[in-house]
C-alpha positions in Angstrom: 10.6 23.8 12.1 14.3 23.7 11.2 16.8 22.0 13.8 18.7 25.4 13.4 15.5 27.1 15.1 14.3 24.6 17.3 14.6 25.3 21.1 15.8 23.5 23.2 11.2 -24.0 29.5 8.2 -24.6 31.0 6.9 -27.8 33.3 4.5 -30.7 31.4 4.3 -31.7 27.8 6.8 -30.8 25.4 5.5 -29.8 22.4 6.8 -29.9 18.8 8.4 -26.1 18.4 7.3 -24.0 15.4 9.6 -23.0 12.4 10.0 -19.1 12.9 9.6 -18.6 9.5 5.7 -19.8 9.6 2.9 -17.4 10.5 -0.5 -19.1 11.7 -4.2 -17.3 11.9 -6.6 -16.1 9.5 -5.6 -12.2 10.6 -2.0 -12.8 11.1 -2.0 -14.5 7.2 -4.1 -12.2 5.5 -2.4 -8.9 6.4 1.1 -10.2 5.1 -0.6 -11.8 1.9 -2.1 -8.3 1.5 1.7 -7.3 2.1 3.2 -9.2 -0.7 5.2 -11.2 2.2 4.5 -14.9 1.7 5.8 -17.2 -0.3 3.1 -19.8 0.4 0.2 -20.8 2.3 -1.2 -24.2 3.4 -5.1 -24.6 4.5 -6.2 -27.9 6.4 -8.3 -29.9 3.9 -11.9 -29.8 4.5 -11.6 -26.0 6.2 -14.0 -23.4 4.3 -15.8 -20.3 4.7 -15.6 -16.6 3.1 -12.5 -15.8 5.2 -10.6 -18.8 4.3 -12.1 -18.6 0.6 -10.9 -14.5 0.4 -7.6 -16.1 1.8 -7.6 -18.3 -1.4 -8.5 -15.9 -3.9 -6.0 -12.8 -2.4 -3.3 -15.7 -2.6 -3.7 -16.7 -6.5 -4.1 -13.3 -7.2 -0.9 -12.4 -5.8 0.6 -15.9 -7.4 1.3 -17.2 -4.0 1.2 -21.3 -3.9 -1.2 -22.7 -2.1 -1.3 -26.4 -0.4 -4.4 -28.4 1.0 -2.9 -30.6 3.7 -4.0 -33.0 5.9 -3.8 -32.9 9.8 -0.5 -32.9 11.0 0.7 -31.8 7.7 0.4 -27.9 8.8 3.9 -27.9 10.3 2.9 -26.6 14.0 1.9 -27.9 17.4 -1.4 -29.5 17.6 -2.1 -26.7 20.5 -1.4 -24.0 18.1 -4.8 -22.1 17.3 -3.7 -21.6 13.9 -7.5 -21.6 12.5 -6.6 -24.3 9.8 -4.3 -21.8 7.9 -0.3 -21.8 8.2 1.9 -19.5 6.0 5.2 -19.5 5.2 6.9 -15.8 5.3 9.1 -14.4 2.5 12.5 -13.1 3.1 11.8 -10.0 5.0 13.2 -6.8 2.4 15.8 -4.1 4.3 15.6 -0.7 2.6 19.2 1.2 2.7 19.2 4.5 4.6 18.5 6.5 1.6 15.8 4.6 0.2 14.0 4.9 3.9 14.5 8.4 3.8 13.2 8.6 0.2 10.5 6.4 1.7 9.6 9.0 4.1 9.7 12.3 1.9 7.3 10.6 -0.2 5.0 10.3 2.3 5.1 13.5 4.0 5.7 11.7 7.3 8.1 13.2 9.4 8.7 10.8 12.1 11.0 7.3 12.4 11.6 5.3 15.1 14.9 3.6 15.8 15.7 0.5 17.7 18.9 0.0 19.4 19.9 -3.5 20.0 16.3 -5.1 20.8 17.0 -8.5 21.6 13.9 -10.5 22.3 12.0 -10.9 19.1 8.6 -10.9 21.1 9.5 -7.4 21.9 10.5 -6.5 18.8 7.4 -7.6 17.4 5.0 -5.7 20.3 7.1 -2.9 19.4 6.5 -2.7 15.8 2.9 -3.6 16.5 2.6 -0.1 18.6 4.8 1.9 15.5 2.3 1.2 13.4 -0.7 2.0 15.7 1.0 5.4 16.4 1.8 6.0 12.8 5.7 5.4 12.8 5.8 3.8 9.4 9.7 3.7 8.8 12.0 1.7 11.8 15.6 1.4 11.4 17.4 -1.3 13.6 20.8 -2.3 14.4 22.2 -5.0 12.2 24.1 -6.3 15.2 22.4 -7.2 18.3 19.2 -7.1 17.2 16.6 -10.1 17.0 15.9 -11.4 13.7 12.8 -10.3 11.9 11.3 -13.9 12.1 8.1 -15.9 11.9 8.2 -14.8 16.0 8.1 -11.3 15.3 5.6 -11.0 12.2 3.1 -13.4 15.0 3.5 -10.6 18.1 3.6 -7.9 15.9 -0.3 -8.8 14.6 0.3 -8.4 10.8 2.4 -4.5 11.5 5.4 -5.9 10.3 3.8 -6.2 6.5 3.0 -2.6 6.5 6.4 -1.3 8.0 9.2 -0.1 6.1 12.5 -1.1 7.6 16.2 0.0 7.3 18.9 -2.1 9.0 22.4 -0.4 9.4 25.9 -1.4 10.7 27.0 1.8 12.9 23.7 3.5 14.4 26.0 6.6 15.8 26.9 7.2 12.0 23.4 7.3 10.9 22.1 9.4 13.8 24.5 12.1 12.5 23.0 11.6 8.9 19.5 11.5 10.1 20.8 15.0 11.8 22.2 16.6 8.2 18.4 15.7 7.0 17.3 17.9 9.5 15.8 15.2 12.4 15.8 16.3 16.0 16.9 12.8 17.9 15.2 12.1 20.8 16.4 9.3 23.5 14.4 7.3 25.8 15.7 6.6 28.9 14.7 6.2 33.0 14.0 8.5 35.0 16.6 10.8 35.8 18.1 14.5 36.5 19.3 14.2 32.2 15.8 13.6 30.9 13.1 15.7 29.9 9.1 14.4 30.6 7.6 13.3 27.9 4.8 15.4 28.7 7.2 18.5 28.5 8.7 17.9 25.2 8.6 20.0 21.9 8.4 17.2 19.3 7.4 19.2 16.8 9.7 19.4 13.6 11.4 15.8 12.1 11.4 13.5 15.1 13.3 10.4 15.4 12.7 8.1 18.9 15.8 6.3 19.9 14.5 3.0 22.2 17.4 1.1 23.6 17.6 -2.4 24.7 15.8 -4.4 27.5 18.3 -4.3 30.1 20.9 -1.7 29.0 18.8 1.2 27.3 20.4 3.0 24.4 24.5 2.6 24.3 26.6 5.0 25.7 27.8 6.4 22.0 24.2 6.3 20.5 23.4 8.7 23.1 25.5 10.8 22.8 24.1 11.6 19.4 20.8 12.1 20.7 19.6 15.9 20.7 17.3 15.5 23.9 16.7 12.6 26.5 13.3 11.7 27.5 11.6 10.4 30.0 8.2 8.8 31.2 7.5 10.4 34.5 6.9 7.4 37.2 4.5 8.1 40.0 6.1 5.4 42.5 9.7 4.6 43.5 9.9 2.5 40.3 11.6 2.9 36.9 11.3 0.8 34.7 8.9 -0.7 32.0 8.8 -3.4 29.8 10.3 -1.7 26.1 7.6 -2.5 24.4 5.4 -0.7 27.2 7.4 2.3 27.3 7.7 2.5 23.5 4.4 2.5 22.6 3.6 5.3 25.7 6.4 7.7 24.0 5.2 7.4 20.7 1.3 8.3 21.4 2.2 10.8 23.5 4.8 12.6 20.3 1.6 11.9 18.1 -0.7 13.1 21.2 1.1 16.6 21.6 1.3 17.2 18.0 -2.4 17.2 17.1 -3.1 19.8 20.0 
């Protein structure tokens, strides 16, 4: 459908923090070598088994370097359940607006998500871990006020962020409008009020992109106003609000809910 025809610090021990650009776990470490994302990988010596040894062979085969270290040598906390493998990320790649939107023809997908100032990089990370669940493949984020895409995220997002394509730009009010010329419909998450549409009650059909704002503020005042509808989850109790990653990941099952009806 056309947009032209669419209706309307903790007590105890301190421990040794981890570098944010290290990822830790069999799982975690396997999905961004499969990813092209790493630019090396150190095993504790002694530590075998087919996982590790597919870790190992996926690695050389993608010319990623490769260390056997002793204990203490991994680079984390010796309470980190990093099952004997620790990986060093690559610099994380940025498409430009038009290669994300090339991205997405190519694909036939016809849905983005946008993130408007996320700030706490667990979030981000739970966030991007729900895109990729729902099938939102292609994320743009603000350049400003957004958390870096670190070791932090690529742990809580459980491997997603490999398999995401991602777009970082400067004024998000310019690129609505542009995401608007290629025919999107923008829709805008925010609380419960007399603005917003339910979820439940929503025509996403068409080229959807979901606007989430921030964790305290919600979407900025002149992001919204390039939004085409505001939407809403519906509370059943005198309460409204949810964590971002919560209320993300409800929005965009329910978009890819309503459109396989």
């Amino acid at each position: 459908m056309s947009r032209k025809g669419k209706k309307v610090p903790s007590a105890g021990k301190v421990q040794q923090p981890e570098a944010d650009d290290l990822v830790w776990g069999i799982n975690p470490v396997h999905e961004a070598l499969a990813a092209r994302s790493l630019s090396e990988i150190s095993i504790l010596q002694g530590k075998g088994g087919p996982r590790i040894q597919e870790l190992v062979d996926l690695a050389r085969q993608n010319g990623v370097r490769i260390r056997f270290v002793e204990p203490g040598r991994l680079g984390v906390s010796p309470g980190c359940r990093h099952q004997g493998v620790v990986a060093r990320r690559a610099e994380t790649v940025f498409l430009s607006l038009e290669q994300l939107l090339a991205s997405l023809q190519e694909s036939s997908e016809s849905r983005l998500l946008v993130l408007d100032s996320i700030q706490d990089p667990r979030n981000l990370g739970s966030v991007l871990r729900s895109a990729l669940a729902a099938g939102f493949r292609h994320v743009i984020l603000t350049r400003e006020r957004t958390a870096p895409v670190s070791g932090t995220v690529a742990r809580t997002s459980a491997g997603a962020l490999a398999h995401l394509q991602l777009c970082r730009v400067v004024n998000l009010a310019e690129t609505l409008k542009e995401l608007q010329n290629q025919g999107f419909w923008i829709y805008g998450a925010v609380p419960p009020s007399t603005d917003a549409q339910s979820i439940y009650q929503t025509d996403f059909s068409g080229k959807t992109a979901l606007v989430i704002g921030s964790e305290g503020k919600g979407i900025r005042p002149l992001v919204k106003k390039y939004c085409d509808h505001l939407v809403t989850i519906p509370m059943q109790a005198d309460f409204d609000s949810l964590n971002v990653s919560v209320a993300a990941a409800i929005i965009m099952f329910e978009i890819v809910r309503s459109l396989e009806l």
